[in-house]
VEXBA-557639 format. One record per residue (C-alpha): x, y, z; residue in three letters. Coordinates in steps of 0.1 Angstrom, whole numbers, plus 5000, padded with zeros to 4 digits. Example, Ala and Ser with C-alpha at 12.3 -4.5 7.8 and 13.67 -1.06 7.14 Angstrom:
BEGIN
+------+------+------+------+
!   xx !   yy !   zz ! code !
+------+------+------+------+
! 5123 ! 4955 ! 5078 !  ALA !
! 5137 ! 4989 ! 5071 !  SER !
+------+------+------+------+
// end
This chain:
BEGIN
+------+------+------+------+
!   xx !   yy !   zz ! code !
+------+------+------+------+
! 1522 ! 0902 ! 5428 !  UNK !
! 1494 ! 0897 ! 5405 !  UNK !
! 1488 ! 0933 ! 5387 !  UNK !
! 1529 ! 0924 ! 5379 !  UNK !
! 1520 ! 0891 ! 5361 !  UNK !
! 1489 ! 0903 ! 5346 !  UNK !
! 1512 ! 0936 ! 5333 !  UNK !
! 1537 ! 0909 ! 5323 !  UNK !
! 1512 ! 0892 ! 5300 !  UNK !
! 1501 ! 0921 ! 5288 !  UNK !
! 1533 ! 0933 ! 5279 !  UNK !
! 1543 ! 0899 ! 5260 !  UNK !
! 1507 ! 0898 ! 5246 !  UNK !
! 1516 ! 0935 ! 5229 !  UNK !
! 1551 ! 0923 ! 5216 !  UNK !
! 1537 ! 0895 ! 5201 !  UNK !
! 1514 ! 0914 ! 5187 !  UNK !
! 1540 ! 0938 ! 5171 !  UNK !
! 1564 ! 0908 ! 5163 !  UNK !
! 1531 ! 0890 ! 5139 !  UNK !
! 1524 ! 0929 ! 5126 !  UNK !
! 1558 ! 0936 ! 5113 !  UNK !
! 1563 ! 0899 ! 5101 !  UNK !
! 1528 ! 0902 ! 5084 !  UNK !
! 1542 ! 0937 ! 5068 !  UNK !
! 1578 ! 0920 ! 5057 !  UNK !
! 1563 ! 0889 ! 5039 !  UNK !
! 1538 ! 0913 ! 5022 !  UNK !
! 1568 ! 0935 ! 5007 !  UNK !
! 1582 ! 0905 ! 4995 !  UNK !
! 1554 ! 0890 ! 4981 !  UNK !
! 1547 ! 0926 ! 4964 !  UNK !
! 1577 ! 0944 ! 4958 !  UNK !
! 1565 ! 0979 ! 4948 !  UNK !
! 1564 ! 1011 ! 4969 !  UNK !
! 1528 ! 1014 ! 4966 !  UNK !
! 1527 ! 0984 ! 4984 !  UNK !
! 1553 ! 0995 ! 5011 !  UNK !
! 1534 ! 1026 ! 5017 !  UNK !
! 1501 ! 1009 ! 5027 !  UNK !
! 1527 ! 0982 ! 5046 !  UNK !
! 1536 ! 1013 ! 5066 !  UNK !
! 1506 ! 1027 ! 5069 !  UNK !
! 1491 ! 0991 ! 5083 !  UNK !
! 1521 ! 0992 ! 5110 !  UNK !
! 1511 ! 1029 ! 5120 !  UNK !
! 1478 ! 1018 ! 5126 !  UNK !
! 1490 ! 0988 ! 5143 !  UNK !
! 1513 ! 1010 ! 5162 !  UNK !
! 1484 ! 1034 ! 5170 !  UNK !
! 1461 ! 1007 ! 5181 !  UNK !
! 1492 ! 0989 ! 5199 !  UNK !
! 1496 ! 1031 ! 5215 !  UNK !
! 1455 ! 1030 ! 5222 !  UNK !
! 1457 ! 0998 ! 5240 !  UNK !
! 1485 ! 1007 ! 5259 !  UNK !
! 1467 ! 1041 ! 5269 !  UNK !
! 1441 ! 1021 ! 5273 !  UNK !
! 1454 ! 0992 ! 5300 !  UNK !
! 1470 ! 1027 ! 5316 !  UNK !
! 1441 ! 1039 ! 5321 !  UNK !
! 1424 ! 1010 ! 5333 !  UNK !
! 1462 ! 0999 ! 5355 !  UNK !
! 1454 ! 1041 ! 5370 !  UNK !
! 1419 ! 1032 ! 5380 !  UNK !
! 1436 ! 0999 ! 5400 !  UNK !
! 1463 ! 1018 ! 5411 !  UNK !
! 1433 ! 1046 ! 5425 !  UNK !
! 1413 ! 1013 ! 5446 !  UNK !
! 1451 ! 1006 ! 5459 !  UNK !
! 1448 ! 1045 ! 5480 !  UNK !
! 1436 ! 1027 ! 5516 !  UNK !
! 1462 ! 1001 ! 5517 !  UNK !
! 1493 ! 1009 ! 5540 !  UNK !
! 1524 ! 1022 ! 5528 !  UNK !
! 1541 ! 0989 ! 5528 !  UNK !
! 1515 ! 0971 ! 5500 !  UNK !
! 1519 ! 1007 ! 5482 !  UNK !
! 1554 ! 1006 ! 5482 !  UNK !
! 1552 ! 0967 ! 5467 !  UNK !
! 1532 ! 0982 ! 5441 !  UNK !
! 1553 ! 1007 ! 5428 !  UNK !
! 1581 ! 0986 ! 5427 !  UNK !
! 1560 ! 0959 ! 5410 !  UNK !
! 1551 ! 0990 ! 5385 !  UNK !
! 1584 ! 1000 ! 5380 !  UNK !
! 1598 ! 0961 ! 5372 !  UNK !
! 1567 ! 0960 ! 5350 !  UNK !
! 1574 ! 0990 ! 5335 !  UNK !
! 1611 ! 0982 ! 5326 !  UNK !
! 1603 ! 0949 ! 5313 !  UNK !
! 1576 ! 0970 ! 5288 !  UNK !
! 1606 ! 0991 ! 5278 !  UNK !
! 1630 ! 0962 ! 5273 !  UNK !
! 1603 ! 0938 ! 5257 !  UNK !
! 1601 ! 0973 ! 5238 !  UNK !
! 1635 ! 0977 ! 5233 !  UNK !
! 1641 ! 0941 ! 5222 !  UNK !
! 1612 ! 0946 ! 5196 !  UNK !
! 1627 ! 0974 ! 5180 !  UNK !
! 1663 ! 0957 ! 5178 !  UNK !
! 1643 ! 0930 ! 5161 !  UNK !
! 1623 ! 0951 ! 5138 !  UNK !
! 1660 ! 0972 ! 5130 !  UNK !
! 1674 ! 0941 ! 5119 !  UNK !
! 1645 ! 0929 ! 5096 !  UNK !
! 1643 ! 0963 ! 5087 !  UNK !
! 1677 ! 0968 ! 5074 !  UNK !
! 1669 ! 0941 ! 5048 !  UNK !
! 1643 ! 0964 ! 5035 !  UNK !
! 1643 ! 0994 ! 5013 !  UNK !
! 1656 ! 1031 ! 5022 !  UNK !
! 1625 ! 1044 ! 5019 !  UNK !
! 1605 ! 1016 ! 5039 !  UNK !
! 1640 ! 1016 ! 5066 !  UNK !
! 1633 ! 1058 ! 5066 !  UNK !
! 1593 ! 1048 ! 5071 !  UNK !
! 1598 ! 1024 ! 5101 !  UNK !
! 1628 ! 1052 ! 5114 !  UNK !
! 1602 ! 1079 ! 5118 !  UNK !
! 1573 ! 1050 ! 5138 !  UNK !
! 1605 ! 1039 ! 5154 !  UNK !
! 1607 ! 1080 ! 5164 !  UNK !
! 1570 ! 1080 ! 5170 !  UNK !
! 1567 ! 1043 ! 5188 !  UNK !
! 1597 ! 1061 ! 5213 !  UNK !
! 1583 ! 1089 ! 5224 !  UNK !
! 1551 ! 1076 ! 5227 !  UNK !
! 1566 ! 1049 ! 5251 !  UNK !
! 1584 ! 1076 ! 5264 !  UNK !
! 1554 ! 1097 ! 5272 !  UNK !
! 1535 ! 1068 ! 5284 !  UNK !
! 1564 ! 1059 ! 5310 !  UNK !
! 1568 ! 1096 ! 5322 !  UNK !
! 1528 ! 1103 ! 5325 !  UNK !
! 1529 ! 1065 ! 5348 !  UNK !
! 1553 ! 1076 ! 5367 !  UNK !
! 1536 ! 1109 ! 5371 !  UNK !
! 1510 ! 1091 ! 5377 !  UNK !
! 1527 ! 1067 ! 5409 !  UNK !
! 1543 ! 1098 ! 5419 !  UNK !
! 1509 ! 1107 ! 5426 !  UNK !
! 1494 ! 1076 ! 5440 !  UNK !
! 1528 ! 1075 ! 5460 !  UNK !
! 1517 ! 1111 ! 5477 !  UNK !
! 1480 ! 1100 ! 5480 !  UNK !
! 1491 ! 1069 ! 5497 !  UNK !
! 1511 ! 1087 ! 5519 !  UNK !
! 1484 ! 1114 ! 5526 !  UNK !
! 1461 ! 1090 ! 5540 !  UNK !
! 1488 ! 1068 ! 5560 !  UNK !
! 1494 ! 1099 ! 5575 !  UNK !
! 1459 ! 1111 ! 5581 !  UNK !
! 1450 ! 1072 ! 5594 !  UNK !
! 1481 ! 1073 ! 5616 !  UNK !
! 1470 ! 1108 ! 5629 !  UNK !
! 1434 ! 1098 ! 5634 !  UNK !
! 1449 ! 1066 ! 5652 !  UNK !
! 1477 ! 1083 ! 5673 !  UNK !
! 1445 ! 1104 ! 5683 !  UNK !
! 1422 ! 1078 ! 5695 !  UNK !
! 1449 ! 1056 ! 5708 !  UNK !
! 1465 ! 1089 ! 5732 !  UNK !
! 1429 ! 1096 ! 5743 !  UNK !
! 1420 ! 1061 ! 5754 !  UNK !
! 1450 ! 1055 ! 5767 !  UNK !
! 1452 ! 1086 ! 5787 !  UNK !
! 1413 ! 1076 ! 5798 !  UNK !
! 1425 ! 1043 ! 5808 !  UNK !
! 1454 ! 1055 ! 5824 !  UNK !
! 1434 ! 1085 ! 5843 !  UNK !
! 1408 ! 1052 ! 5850 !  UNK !
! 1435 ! 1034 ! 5866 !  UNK !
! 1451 ! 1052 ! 5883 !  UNK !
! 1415 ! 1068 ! 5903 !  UNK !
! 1411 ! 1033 ! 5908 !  UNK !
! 1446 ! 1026 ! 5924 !  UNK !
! 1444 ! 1059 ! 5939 !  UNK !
! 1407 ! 1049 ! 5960 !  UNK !
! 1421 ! 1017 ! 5966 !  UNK !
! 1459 ! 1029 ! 5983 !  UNK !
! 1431 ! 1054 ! 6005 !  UNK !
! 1409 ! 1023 ! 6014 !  UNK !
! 1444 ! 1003 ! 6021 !  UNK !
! 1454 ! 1029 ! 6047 !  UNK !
! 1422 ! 1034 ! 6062 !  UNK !
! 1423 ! 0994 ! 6068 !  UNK !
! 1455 ! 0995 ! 6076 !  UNK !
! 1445 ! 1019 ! 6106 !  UNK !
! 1418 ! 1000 ! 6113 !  UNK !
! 1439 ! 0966 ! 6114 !  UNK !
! 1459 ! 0989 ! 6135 !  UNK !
! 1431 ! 0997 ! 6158 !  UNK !
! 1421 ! 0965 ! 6161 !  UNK !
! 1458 ! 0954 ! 6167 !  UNK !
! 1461 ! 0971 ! 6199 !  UNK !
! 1426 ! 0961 ! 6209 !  UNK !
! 1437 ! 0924 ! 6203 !  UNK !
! 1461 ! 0935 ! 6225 !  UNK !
! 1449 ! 0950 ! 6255 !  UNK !
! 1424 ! 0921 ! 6251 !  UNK !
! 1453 ! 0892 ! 6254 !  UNK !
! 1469 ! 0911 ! 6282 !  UNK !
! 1436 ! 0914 ! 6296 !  UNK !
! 1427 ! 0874 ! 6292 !  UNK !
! 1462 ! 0868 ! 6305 !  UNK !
! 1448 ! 0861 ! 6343 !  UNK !
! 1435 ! 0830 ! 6347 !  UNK !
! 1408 ! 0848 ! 6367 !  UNK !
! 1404 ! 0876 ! 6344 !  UNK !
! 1395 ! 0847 ! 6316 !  UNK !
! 1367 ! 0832 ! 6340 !  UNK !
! 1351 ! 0865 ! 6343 !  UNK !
! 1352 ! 0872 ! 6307 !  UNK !
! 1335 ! 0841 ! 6307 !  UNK !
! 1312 ! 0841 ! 6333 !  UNK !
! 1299 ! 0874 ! 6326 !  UNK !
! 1296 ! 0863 ! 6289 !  UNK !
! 1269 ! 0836 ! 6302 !  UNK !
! 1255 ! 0861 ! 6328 !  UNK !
! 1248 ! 0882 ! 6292 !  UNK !
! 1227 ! 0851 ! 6277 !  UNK !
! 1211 ! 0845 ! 6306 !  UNK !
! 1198 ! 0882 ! 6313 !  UNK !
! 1189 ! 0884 ! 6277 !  UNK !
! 1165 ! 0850 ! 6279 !  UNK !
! 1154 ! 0847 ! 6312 !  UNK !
! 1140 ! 0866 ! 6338 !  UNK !
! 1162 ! 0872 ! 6370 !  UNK !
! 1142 ! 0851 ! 6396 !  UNK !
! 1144 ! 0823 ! 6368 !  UNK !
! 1184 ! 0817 ! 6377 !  UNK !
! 1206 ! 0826 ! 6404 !  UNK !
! 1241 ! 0838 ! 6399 !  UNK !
! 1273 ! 0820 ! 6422 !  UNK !
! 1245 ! 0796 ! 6440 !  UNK !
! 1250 ! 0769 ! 6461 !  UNK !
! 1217 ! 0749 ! 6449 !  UNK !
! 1203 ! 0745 ! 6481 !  UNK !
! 1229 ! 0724 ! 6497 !  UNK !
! 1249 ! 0732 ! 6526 !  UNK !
! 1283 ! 0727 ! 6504 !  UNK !
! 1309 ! 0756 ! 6499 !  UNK !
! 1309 ! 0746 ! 6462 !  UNK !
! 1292 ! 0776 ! 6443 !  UNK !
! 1285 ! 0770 ! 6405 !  UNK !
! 1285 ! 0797 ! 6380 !  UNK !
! 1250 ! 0800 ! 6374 !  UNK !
! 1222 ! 0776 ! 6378 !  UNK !
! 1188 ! 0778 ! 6364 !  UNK !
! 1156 ! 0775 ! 6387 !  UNK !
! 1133 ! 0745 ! 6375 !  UNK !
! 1095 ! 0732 ! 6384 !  UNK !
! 1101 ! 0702 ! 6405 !  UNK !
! 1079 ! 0678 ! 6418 !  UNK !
! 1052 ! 0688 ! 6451 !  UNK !
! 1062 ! 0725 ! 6439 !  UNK !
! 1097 ! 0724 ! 6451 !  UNK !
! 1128 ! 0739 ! 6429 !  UNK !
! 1155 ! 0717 ! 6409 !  UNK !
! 1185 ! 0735 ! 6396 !  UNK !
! 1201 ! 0731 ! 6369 !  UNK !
! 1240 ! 0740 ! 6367 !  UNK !
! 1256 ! 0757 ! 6344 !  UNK !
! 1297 ! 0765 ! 6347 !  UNK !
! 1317 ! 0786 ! 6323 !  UNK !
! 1351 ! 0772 ! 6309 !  UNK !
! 1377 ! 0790 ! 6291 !  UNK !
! 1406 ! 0769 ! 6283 !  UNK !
! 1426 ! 0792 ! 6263 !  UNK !
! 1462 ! 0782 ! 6267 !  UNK !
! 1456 ! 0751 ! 6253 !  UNK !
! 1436 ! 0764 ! 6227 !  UNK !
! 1464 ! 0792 ! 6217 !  UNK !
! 1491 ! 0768 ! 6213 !  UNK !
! 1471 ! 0744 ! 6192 !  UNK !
! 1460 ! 0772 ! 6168 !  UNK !
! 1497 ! 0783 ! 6169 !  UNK !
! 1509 ! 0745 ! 6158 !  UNK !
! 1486 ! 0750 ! 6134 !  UNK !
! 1493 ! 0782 ! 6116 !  UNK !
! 1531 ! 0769 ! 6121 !  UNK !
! 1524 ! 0741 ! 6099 !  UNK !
! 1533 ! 0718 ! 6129 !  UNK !
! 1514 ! 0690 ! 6127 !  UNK !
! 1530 ! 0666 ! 6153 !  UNK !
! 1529 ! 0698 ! 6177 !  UNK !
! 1492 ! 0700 ! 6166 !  UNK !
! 1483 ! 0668 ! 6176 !  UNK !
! 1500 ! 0670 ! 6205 !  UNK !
! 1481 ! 0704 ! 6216 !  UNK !
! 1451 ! 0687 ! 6209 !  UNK !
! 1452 ! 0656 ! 6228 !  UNK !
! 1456 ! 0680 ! 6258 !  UNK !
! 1427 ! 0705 ! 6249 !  UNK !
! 1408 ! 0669 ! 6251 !  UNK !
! 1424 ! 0662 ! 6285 !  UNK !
! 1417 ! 0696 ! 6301 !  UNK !
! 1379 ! 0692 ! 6289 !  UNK !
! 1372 ! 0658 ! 6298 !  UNK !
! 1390 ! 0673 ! 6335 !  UNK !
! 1364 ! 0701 ! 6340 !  UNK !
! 1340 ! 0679 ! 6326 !  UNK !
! 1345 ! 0653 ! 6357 !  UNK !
! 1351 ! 0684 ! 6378 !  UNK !
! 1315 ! 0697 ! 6372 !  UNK !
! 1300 ! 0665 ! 6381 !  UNK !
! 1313 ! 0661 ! 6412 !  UNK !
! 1306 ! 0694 ! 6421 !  UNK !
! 1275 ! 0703 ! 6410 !  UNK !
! 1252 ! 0672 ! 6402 !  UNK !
! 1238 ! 0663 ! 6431 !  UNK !
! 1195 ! 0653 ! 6426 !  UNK !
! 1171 ! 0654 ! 6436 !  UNK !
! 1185 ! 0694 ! 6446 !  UNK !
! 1198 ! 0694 ! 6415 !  UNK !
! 1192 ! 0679 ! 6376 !  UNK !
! 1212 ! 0650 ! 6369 !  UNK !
! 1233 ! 0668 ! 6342 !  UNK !
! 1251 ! 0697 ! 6342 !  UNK !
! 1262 ! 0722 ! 6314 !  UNK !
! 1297 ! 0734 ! 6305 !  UNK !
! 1298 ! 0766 ! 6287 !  UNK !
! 1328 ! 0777 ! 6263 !  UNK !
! 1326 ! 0814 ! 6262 !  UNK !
! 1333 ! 0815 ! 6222 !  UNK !
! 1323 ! 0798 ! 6191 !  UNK !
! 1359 ! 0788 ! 6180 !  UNK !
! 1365 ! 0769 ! 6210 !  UNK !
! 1330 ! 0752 ! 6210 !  UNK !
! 1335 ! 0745 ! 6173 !  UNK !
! 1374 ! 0727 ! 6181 !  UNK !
! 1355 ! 0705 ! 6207 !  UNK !
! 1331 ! 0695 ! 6185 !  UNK !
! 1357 ! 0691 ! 6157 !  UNK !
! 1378 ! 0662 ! 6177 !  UNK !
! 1355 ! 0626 ! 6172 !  UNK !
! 1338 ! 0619 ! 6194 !  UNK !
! 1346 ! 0636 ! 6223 !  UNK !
! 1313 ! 0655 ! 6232 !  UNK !
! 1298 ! 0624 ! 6224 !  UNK !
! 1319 ! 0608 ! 6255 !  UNK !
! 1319 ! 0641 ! 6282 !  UNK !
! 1280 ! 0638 ! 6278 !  UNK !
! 1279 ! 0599 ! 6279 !  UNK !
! 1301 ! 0591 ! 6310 !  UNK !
! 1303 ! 0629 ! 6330 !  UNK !
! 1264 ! 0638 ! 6322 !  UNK !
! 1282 ! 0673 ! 6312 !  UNK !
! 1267 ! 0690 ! 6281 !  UNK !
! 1290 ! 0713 ! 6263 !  UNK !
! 1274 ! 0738 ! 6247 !  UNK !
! 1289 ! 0771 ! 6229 !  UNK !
! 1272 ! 0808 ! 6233 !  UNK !
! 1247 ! 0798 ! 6201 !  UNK !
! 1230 ! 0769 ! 6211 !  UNK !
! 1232 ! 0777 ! 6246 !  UNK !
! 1208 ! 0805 ! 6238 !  UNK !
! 1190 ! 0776 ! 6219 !  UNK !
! 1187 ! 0755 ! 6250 !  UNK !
! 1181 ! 0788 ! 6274 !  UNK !
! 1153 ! 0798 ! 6248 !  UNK !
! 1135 ! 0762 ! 6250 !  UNK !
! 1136 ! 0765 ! 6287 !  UNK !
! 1118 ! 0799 ! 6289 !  UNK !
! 1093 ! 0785 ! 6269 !  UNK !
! 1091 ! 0754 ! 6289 !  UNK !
! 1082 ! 0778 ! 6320 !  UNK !
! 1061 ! 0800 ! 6303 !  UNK !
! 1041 ! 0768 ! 6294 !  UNK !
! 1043 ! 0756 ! 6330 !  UNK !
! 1028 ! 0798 ! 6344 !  UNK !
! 1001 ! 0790 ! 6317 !  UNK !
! 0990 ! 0756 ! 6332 !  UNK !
! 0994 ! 0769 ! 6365 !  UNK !
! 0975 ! 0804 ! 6355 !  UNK !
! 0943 ! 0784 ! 6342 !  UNK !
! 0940 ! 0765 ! 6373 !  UNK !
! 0940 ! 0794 ! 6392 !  UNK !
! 0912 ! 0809 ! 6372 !  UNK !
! 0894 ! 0774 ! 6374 !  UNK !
! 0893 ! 0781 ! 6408 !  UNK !
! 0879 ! 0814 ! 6409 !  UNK !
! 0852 ! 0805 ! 6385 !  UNK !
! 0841 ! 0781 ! 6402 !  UNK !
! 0840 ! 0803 ! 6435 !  UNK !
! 0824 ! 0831 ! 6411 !  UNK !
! 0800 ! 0799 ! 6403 !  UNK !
! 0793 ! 0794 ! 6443 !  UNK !
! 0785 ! 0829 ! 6448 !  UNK !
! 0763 ! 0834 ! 6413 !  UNK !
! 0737 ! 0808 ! 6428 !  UNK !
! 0738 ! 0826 ! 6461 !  UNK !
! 0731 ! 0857 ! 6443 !  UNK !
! 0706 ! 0846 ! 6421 !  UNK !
! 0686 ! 0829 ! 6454 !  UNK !
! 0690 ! 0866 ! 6466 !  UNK !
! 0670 ! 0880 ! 6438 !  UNK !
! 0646 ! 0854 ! 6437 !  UNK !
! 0638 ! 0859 ! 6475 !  UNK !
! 0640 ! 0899 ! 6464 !  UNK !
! 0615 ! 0896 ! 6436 !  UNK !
! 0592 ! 0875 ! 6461 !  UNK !
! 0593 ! 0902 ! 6489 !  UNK !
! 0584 ! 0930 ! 6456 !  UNK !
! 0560 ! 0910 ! 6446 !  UNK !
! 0544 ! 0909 ! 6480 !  UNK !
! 0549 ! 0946 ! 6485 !  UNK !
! 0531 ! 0952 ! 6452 !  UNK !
! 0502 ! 0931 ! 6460 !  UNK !
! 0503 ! 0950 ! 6492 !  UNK !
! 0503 ! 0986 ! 6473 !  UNK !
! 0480 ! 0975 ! 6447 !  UNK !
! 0456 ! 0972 ! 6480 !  UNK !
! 0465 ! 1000 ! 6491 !  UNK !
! 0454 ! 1017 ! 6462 !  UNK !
! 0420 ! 1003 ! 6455 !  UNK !
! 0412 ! 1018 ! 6492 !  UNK !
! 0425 ! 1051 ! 6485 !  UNK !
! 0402 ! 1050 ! 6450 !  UNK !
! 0372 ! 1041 ! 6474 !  UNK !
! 0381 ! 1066 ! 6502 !  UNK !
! 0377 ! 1093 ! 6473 !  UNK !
! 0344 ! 1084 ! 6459 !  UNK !
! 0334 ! 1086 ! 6495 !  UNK !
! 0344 ! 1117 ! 6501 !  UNK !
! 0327 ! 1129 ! 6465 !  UNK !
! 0297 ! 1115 ! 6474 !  UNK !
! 0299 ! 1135 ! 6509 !  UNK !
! 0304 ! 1168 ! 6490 !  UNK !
! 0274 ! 1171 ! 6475 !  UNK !
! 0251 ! 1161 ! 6506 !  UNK !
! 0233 ! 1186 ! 6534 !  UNK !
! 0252 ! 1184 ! 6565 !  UNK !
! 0228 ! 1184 ! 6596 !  UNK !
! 0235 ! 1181 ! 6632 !  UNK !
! 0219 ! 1145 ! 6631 !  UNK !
! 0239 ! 1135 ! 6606 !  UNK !
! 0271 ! 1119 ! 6617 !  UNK !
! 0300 ! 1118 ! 6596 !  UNK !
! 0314 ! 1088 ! 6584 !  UNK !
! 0339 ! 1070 ! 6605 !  UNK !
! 0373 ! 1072 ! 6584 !  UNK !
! 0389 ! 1033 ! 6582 !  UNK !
! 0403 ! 1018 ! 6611 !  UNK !
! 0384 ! 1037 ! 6638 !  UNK !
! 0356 ! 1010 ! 6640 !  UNK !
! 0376 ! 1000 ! 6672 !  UNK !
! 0388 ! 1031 ! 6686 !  UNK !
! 0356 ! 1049 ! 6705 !  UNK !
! 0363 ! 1081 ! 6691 !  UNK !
+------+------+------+------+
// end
């Protein structure tokens, strides 16, 4: 839109220009009136003409240049500009045309020979606006194909990138959607897997007494794992003549060295528990409620169960611990207010869950290995002071041994300063005469003997 209004102006600019030329030329011819005159008036508008023809040339040139910068545009903004051109172009022609039907009518006042003069720049001024519009359009024509070139080269280049990353993204997602639908069906056998195992495990949990051995043997797990096996007895009567036989029950230091059990039963209300999850997942939460108030009910019952049962001091502790098989029903006991609180307060029942059972179990073995330690160092008390006893005894030995060696080396030390004189004796007899008067010497210890 602006290259048209700048063309416009220039287009008016060069018509005004020719208007004040031939106006200039006219008043001259009448203020003159000879031919001589009129020939140099014509020769003036030929030069005006040819610098009105350079100009234009000129601006073409410099419009060609623009038209050249206008090549990476889209074909849209190029088509704009050649119509722009074009409308420019035929209001050059008109403003042209309208010039020269003003000039023909001031010219027909003049002379033949100046009418015959401004005929042949009329001639010239033509084809020279003739030539200029055919070599612009040549020129668009051109820009038109160049345009078109590159649109078609940019659309190629984009087409290309756009086919390969979409193919890339496509080939992407559909590995991705393809590894997925594979990890879907593996899970999906899995879930199935697991379905059936879910199953055989609720047909398995359906028995009442298939439930308590789940959970007994659950405990009898934590209890292997933690303790040693004379450390608890499994199915034990506690030491009373009663036919009552908890679970398990945990062997405890009493006082004067005698045992104190400690009871532990396993609960698995699951029916209750079932239906309350089922409420749940229903979105029923009257039926919810209602569930749960008798989950609370059936534990508060074992709970009073156990402690008639089971505590019973000084044979056993006086509390007793009730132990839910899995987490979910430990953590739906603890989740109802207050009611742990209450079992423990009023029953002396401790529910406990398979994690902080092993807590508790883990706190007890170190509570008896404290108790082997205690007992272990009094034991060795004991033998160091017997070791003590028989150290003195054994050091009055060796004293009464280094007396007797003593004596026997006094004794020897005798013994050898006789033998040392019994040999000079005999080296002094070695070098004497021996005659029958002489009598030998009497050897020790025969003083007595008559011989």
């Amino acid at each position: 839109m602006t290259t048209v209004i700048i063309l416009s102006a220039v287009a008016a600019a060069l018509s005004l220009v020719t208007i004040v030329t031939v106006a200039m030329a006219i008043r001259k011819i009448k203020s003159s009136g000879t031919a001589d005159n009129s020939d140099k008036i014509v020769s003036e508008i030929k030069s005006g003409n040819s610098a009105i023809e350079a100009t234009v040339r000129t601006y073409t040139v410099t419009q060609s240049g623009a038209i050249e910068k206008l090549t990476n545009q889209f074909s849209e903004t190029a088509k704009k500009d050649r119509e722009s051109a074009n409308i420019l172009h035929d209001r050059v022609l008109q403003s042209v045309k309208d010039q020269a039907a003003n000039n023909e009518k001031r010219i027909a006042e003049m002379s033949d020979s100046q009418r015959a003069a401004l005929a042949e720049m009329k001639k010239e001024l033509k084809e020279s606006l003739e030539k200029l519009g055919k070599d612009t359009r040549e020129d668009m024509e051109k820009v038109r194909k160049e345009n078109e070139e590159q649109l078609d080269r940019i659309r190629g280049t984009v087409d290309e990138k756009l086919t390969k990353t979409l193919n890339e993204r496509l080939d992407s997602s559909f590995k991705n959607v393809s590894d997925t639908l594979d990890k879907l069906y593996r899970n999906l056998g899995e879930l199935k897997s697991l379905d059936a195992a879910v199953g055989d495990l609720n047909k398995t949990l359906n028995g009442v007494k298939t439930r308590g051995n789940w959970g007994e043997l659950s405990l009898e797990t934590l209890l292997t794992d933690i303790l040693t096996p004379d450390q608890y007895e499994r199915q034990s009567s506690m030491g009373r003549r009663v036919k009552e036989m908890v679970d398990f029950a945990v062997k405890m230091p009493g006082s004067n060295g005698s045992e104190v059990y400690l009871p532990i039963d396993s609960k698995f209300p699951i029916e209750d528990f079932q239906r309350m999850m089922a409420a749940f997942d229903a979105g029923n939460m009257t039926e919810y409620n209602l569930c749960r108030k008798e989950f609370e009910k059936r534990l508060k019952s074992e709970a009073i169960s156990i402690r008639n049962k089971y505590i019973s001091p000084p044979k056993t502790t006086d509390f007793a611990l009730m132990y839910l098989p899995t987490e979910s029903l430990y953590a739906e006991a603890l989740r109802i207010p207050g009611l742990v609180e209450e079992i423990q307060r009023n029953q002396r029942v401790i529910v406990t869950g398979p994690t902080n059972a092993a807590a508790l179990l883990n706190s007890l073995r170190i509570g008896f290995r404290t108790l082997r330690i205690e007992k272990s160092s009094a034991e060795v008390f004991k033998i160091l002071s017997d070791f003590r006893k028989k150290f003195d005894t054994f050091k009055e030995t060796i004293a009464a041994t280094g007396d007797l060696l003593n004596r026997a080396r006094d004794k020897l030390q005798k013994a050898e300063d006789s033998t040392e004189k019994m040999d000079k004796s005999l080296r002094r007899a070695e070098g004497l005469d021996i005659d029958s008067e002489v009598q030998p010497p009497m050897l020790i210890g025969q003083e007595n003997t008559g011989i």
